[in-house]
C-alpha positions in Angstrom: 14.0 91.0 149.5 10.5 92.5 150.2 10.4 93.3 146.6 10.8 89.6 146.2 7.9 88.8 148.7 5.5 90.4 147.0 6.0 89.1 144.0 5.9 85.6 145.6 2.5 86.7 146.7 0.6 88.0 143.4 2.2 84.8 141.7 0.7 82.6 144.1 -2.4 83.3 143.7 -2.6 82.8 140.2 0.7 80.0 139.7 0.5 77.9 136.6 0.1 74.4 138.1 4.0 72.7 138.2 2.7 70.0 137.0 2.4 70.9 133.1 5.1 68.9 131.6 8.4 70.9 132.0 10.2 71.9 128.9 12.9 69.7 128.4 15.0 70.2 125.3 15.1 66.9 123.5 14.8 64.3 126.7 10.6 63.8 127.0 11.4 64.3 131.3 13.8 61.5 131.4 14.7 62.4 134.6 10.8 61.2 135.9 11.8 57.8 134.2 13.0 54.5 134.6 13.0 51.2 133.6 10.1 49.9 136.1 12.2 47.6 138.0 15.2 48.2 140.0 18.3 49.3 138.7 21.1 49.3 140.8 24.5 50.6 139.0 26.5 47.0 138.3 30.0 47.0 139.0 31.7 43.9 137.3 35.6 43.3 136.6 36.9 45.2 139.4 40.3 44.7 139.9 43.7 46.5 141.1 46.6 47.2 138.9 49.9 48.4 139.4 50.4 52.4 138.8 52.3 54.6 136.3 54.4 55.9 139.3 56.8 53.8 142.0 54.4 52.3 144.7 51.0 54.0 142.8 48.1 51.7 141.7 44.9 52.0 140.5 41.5 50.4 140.2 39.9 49.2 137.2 36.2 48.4 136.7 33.2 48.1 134.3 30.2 50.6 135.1 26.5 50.0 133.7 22.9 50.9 134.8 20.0 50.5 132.4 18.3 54.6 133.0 20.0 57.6 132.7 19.7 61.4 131.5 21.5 64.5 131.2 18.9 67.5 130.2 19.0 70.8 129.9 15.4 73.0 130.0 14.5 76.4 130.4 12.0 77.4 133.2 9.8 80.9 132.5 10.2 83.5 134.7 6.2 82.9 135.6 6.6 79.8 137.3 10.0 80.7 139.1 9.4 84.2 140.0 12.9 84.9 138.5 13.0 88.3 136.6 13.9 86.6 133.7 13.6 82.7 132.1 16.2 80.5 134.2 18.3 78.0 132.1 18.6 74.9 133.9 20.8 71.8 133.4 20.8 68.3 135.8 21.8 64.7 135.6 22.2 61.6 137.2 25.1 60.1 138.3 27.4 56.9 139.7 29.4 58.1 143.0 31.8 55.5 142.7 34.3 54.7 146.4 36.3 51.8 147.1 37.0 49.9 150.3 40.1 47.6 150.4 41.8 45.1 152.8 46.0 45.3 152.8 47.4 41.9 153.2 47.5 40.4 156.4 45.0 43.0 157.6 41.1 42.3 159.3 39.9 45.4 158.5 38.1 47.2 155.7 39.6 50.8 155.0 38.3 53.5 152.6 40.6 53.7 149.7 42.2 56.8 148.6 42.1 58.8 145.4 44.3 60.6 143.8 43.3 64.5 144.0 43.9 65.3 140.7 41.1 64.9 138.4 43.0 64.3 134.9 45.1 60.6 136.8 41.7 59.4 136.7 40.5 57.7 133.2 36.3 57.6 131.7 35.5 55.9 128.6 34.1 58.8 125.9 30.7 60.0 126.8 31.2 59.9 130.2 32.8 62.7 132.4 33.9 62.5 136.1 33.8 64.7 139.1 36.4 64.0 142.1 34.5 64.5 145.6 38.1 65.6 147.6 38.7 65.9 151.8 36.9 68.9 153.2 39.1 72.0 154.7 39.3 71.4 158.3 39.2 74.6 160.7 42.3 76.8 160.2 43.1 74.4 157.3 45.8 73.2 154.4 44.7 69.8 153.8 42.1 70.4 151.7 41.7 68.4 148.3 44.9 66.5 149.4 42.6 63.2 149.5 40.2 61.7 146.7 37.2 60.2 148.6 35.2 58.5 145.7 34.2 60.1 142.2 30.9 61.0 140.3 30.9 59.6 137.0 28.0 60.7 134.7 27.1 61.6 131.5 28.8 64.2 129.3 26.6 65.5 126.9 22.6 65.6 126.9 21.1 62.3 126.3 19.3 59.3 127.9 18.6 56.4 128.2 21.0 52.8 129.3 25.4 53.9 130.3 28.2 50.9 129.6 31.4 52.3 130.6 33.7 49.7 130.5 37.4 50.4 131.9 37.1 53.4 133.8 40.1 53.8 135.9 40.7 55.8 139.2 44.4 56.3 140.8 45.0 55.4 144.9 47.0 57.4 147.1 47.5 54.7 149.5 46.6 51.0 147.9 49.0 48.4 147.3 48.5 46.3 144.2 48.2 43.0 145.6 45.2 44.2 148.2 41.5 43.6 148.4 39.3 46.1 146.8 35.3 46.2 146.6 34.3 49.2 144.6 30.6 50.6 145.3 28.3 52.9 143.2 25.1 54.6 144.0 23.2 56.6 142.2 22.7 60.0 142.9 21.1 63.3 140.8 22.5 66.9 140.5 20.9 69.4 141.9 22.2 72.8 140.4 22.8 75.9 142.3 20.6 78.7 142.3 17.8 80.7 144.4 15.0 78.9 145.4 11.9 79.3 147.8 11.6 77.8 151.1 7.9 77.2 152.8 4.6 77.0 150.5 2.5 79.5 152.3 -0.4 77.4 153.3 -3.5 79.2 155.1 -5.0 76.2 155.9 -5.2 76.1 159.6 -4.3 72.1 160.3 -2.3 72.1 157.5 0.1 75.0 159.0 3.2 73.0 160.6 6.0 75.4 161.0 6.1 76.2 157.7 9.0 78.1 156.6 8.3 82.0 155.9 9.2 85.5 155.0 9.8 86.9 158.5 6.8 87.1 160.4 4.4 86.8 157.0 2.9 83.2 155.7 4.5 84.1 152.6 8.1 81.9 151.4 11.4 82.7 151.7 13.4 83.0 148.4 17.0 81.8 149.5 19.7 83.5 147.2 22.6 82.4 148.7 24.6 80.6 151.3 25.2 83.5 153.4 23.9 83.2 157.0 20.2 83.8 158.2 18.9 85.4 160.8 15.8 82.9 161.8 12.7 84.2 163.4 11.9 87.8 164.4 10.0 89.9 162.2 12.1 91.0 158.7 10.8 89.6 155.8 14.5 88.8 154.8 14.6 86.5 157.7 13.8 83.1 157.7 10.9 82.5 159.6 8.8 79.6 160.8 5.0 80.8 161.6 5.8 81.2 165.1 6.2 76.9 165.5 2.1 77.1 165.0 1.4 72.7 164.8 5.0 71.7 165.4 5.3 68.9 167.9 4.9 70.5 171.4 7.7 68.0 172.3 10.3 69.7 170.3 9.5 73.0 169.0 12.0 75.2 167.1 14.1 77.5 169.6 13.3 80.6 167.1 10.2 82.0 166.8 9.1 85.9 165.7 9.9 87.1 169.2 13.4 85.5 169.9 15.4 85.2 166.5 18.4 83.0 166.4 21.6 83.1 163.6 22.5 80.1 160.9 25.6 80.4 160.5 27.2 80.8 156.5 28.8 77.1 156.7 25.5 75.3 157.4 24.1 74.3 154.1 21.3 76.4 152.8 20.3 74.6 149.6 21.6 77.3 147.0 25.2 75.9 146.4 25.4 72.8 144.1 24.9 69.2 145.5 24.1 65.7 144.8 21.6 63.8 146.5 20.4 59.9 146.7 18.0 59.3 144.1 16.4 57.3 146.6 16.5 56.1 150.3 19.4 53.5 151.1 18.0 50.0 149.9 18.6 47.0 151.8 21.3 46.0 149.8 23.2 49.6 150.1 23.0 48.7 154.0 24.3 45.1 153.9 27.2 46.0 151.0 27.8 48.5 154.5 27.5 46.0 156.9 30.1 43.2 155.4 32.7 45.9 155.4 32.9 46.5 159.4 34.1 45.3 162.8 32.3 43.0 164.8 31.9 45.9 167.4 31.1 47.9 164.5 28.2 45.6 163.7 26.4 45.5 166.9 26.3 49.4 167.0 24.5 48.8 163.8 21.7 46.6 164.0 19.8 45.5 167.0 20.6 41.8 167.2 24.3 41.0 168.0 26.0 39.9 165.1 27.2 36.3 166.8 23.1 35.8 167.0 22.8 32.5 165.6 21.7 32.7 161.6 18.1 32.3 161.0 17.1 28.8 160.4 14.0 29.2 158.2 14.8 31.2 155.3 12.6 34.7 153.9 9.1 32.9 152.0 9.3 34.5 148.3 6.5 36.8 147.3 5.3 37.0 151.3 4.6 41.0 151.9 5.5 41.1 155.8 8.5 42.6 158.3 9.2 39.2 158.3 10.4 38.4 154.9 11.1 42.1 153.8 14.4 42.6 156.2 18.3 42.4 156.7 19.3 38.6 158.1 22.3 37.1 159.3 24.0 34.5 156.8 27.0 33.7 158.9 27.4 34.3 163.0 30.0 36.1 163.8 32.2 36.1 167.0 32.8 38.6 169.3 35.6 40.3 170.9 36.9 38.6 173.7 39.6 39.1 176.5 41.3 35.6 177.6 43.1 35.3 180.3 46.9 34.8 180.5 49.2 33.1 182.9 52.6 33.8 182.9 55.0 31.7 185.3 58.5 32.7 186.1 60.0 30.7 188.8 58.1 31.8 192.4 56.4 34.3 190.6 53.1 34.1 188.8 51.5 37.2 186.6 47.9 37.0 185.2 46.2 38.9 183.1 44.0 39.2 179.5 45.1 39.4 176.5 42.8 40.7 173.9 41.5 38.6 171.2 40.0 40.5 167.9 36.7 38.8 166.9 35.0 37.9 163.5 32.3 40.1 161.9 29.1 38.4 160.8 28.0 38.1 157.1 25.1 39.6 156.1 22.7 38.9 153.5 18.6 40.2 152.5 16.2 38.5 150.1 15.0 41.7 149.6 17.7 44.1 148.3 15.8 46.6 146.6 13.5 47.5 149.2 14.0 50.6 151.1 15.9 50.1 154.1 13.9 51.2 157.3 14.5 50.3 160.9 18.0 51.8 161.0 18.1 54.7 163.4 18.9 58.0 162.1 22.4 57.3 163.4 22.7 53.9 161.7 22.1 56.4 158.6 24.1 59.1 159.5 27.0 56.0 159.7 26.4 54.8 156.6 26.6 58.3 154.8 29.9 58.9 156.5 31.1 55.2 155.1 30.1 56.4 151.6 31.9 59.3 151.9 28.6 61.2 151.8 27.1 63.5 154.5 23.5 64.1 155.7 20.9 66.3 154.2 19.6 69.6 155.7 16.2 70.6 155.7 16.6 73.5 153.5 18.5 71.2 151.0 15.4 69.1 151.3 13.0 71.7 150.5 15.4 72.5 147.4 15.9 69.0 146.2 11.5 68.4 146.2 10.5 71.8 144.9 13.7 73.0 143.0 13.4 76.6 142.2 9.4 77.1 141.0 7.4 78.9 143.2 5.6 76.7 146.2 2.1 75.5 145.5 0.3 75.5 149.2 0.6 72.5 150.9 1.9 70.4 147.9 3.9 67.3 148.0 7.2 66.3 146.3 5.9 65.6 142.7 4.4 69.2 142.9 0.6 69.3 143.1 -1.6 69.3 146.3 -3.3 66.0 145.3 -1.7 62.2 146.5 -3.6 58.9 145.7 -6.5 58.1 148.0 -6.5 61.7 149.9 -10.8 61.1 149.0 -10.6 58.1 151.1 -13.4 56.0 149.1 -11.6 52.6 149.3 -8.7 52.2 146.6 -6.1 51.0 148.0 -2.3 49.7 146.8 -1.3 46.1 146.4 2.3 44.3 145.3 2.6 43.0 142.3 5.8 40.6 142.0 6.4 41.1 145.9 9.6 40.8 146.5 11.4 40.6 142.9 13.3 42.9 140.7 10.4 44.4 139.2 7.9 44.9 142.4 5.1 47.3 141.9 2.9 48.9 143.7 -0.4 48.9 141.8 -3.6 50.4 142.8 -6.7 49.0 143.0 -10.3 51.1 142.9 -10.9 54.4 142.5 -9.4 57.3 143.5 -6.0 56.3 142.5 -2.7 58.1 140.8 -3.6 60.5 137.8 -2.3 63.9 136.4 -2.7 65.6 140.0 -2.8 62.7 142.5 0.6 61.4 142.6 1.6 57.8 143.9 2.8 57.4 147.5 1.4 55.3 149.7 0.4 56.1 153.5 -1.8 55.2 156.1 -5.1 54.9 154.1 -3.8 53.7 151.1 -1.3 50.6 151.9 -3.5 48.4 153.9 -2.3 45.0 151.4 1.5 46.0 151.9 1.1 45.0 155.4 2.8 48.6 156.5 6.2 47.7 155.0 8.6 49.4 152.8 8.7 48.8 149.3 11.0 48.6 146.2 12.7 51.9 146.3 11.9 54.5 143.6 9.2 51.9 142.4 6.7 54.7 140.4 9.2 55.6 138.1 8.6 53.1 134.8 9.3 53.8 130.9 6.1 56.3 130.7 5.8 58.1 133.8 5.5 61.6 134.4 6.9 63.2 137.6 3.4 63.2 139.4 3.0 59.4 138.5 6.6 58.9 139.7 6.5 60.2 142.7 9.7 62.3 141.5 10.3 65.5 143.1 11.4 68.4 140.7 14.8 67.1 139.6 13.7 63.7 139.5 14.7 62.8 142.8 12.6 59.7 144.3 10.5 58.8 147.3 10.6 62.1 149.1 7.3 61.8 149.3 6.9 58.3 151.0 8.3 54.9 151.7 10.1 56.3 154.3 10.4 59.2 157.1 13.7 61.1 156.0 16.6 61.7 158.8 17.8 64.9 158.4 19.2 67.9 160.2 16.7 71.0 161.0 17.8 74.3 161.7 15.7 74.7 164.9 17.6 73.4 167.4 21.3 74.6 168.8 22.7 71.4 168.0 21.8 71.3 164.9 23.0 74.3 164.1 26.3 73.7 164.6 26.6 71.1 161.1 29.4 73.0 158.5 28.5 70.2 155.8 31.4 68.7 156.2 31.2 65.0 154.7 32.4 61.8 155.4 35.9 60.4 154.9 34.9 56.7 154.7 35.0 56.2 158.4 33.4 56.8 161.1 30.7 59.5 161.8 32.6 63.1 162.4 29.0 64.6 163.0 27.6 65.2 166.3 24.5 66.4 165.6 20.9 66.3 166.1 18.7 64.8 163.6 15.0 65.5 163.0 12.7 63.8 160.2 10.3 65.0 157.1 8.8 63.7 154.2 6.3 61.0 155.8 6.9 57.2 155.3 4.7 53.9 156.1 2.5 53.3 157.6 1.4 56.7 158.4 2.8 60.2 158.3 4.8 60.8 161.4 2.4 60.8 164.9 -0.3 60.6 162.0 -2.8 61.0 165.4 -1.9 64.6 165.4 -3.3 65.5 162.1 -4.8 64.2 158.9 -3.4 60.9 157.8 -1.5 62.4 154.6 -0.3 65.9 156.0 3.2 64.0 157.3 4.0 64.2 153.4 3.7 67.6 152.2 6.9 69.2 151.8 7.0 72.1 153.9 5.2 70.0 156.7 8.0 70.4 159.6 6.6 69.0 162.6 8.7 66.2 163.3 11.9 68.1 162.0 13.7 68.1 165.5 12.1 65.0 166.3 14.5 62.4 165.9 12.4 59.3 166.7 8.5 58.6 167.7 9.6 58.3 171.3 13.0 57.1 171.5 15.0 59.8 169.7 17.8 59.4 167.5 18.4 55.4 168.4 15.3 54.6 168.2 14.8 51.5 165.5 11.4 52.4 164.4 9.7 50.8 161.1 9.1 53.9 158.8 12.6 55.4 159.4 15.0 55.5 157.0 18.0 57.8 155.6 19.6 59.2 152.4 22.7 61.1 152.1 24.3 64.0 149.6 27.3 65.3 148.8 28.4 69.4 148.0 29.0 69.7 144.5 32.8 70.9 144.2 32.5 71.1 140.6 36.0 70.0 139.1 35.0 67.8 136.4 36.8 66.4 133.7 35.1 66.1 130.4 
């Protein structure tokens, strides 16, 4: 590992800039595309038919979204620090679960799959990867359960997928329930070595950084093995002593007093899929309108039998006002009513419990990021999707992927974000509200080949500190600075929103085995801390400059779950995305 170090540290100081256009064989960096408005994956026709065996059935749909790539590149050794070049292949992809409702049932249930990959149909050109039960502790039961699927491209190519009839088996559906069948898109991230921490000097821009041991130098992870974190061996992972992390919530290791990650918590080298952006406002309702009354009010923050709003969302209006989750029917809660029973003489009394009725849900805005969920709002929803949250090291991974760190860069890959000079440009919406909003900037300073888009505190004055359209940078002719995109193509990292995640600084957090969602409720119980900056500044942007919150490496919040009211706190910048481990059966 030292021998590693040191070659981190000559390559450093004379790195080829990461953001020359990456060598993509035959895709022009598709994966910094898209099609300038939003794209969520349709899902039309979706219907349940009987099975091929006795009491069997399955669920047939049409799949389509208007941008998509497989590539496959080559990175030099130079800009990876590899000993030789590093072939490299990624995608995006559909994760594809179903909720249904049996008959004569309330209640929303996540359906099964089958666990065998080849009982599950894709039209050609499309191939499919089965995301299965984890193995509990001690366990047999692993793979005996299908929680959703990842349908994606099979060969290298890009541009708009129509798969029409793709067809997954249930374990457990009868053919005359309910079924709604979601999709969000996600992007592989491949396994393999990659560095963790940048190795900034730059005193106020030092926040915990990962390190080499005791050095400033990064950490090259090589595999999911366990770390020792903190003391003084350059193969440990270390954290610059917490120098500028919040003084509220420091990391518990430091050079003096190491601390062990254990092998199960995910370190960012094994394969996994990740949002390719934060959950939209839609992804949050589609969750909503699937749960319990009681489920509900956990939630949000108004009950869900809070009378509907009376004056609808004003079209094109850029404020909190118009630009968040409503109520389009009341629901009614759960109630106990009271029961008198008379039997001659003798009188009993007592309640009877009476199920309520969830509220329906509806946003004008459903491509916006969704923010003002707590981080345990998102940690629900993840779980729902049969999903789980992302680490911190996973996070590093999914923004840098495996080229060597450029000090105190942000997600696209440079140093550089639009209007860090501070001489007046500023962002504004175009089309607020619709399908194809943009942020566009006005004045100088503005996006170019080094400054990449993302607003913040300085910059989104005219968005009246709001979210906006999810992944909204990435149009027909963008590059990955001009996206936003981190190195894989992965969205808003940098900005929009303040990413929930789990750290590796804190006992609590420690304990997370990456095990994922079932479709129900939450197994986690966790700690969750936050990086990557969202509106309207970076995270306590009092306690440094007003862009720091967004570098990659920055991890002073990362054991803070909320500004002041920790992980339930409903603040406006937070928001949540989820991944999933790669388990890599995939049928061609």
């Amino acid at each position: 590992m030292k021998k590693h170090v040191l070659l981190a540290v000559a390559l450093l100081l004379a790195v080829v800039p990461v953001f020359a256009a990456d060598s993509v064989t035959g895709s022009a960096d598709a994966r910094f595309k898209g099609t300038g408005k939003a794209d969520p994956i349709r899902v039309t026709n979706a219907r349940l038919v009987a099975g091929s065996a006795a009491g069997q059935s399955a669920i047939t749909f049409d799949l389509a979204w208007d941008w998509s790539w497989r590539t496959a590149w080559e990175e030099p050794a130079e800009r990876t620090g590899d000993p030789a070049p590093r072939k490299l292949e990624s995608w995006d992809a559909a994760w594809v679960f179903a909720k249904i409702k049996k008959p004569g049932k309330a209640v929303w249930q996540h359906a099964t799959l089958t666990p065998d990959v080849s009982s599950h149909t894709v039209p050609s050109g499309a191939s499919l990867e089965l995301g299965l039960s984890d193995t509990p502790d001690g366990g047999v039961t692993s793979g005996t359960r299908g929680i959703g699927a990842f349908i994606f491209r099979s060969a290298p190519g890009q541009g708009p997928n129509v798969w029409n009839g793709v067809t997954l088996t249930c374990a457990d559906v009868p053919a005359d329930a309910e079924v709604r069948v979601f999709a969000l898109p996600m992007v592989y991230v491949p396994s393999g070595a990659f560095w963790a921490g940048d190795g900034s000097t730059v005193t106020n821009r030092i926040k915990a950084q990962f390190s080499a041991g005791a050095s400033t130098q990064p950490l090259r992870i090589t595999s999911e093995q366990g770390l020792t974190l903190g003391g003084t061996a350059e193969a440990n992972l270390g954290n610059r002593d917490t120098l500028g992390m919040s003084p509220k919530t420091p990391d518990d290791f430091n050079s003096r007093f190491p601390q062990q990650l254990a092998d199960r918590y995910p370190k960012g080298y094994a394969a996994f899929y990740c949002m390719r952006t934060e959950i939209t406002q839609q992804q949050y309702v589609d969750f909503l309108n699937t749960l319990t009354y009681k489920q509900q009010a956990a939630r949000m923050t108004d009950k869900p039998s809070s009378p509907a709003p009376k004056i609808a969302p004003v079209p094109g209006q850029v404020d909190a006002a118009n630009r968040r989750i409503q109520i389009a029917t009341s629901g009614i809660a759960d109630a106990n009513e009271p029961l008198v029973i008379q039997r001659g003489t003798f009188t009993a009394s007592g309640v009877v419990p009476k199920p309520g009725k969830p509220a329906v849900y509806k946003t004008s805005t459903p491509d916006v990021a969704c923010n003002s969920i707590t981080f345990l709002d998102g940690a629900a929803y993840t779980a729902w999707a049969g999903l789980r949250p992302m680490t911190e090291l996973e996070f590093e991974k999914a923004c840098r992927g495996p080229l060597l760190p450029v000090p105190d860069e942000y997600a696209w890959g440079t140093a550089a974000i639009a209007g860090m000079a501070g001489n007046g440009g500023a962002y504004t919406l175009k089309n607020p509200g619709m399908p194809d909003e943009m942020a566009i900037w006005e004045g100088t300073g503005g996006p170019d080949a080094t400054h990449g888009n993302a607003p913040f505190d300085g910059t989104n004055g005219k968005l009246k500190s709001c979210p906006i359209r999810a992944g909204c940078f990435a149009t027909p002719d963008s590059d990955r600075v001009r996206a936003g995109a981190s190195y894989w193509g992965i969205l808003d990292l940098t900005g929009n929103l303040n990413e929930g995640l789990v750290s590796v600084g804190s006992s609590a957090a420690r304990t997370f085995a990456g095990n994922h969602g079932t479709g129900s409720e939450a197994p986690w119980t966790i700690s969750f801390g936050m990086r990557g900056g969202g509106i309207p500044g970076s995270t306590h942007s009092k306690h440094w400059d007003i862009n720091e919150g967004y570098r990659v490496s920055n991890r002073f919040a990362v054991n803070l779950a909320g500004c002041e009211g920790g992980e339930k706190s409903r603040h406006y910048a937070h928001g949540f995305r989820g991944v999933r481990t790669s388990q890599g059966k995939i049928e061609k």
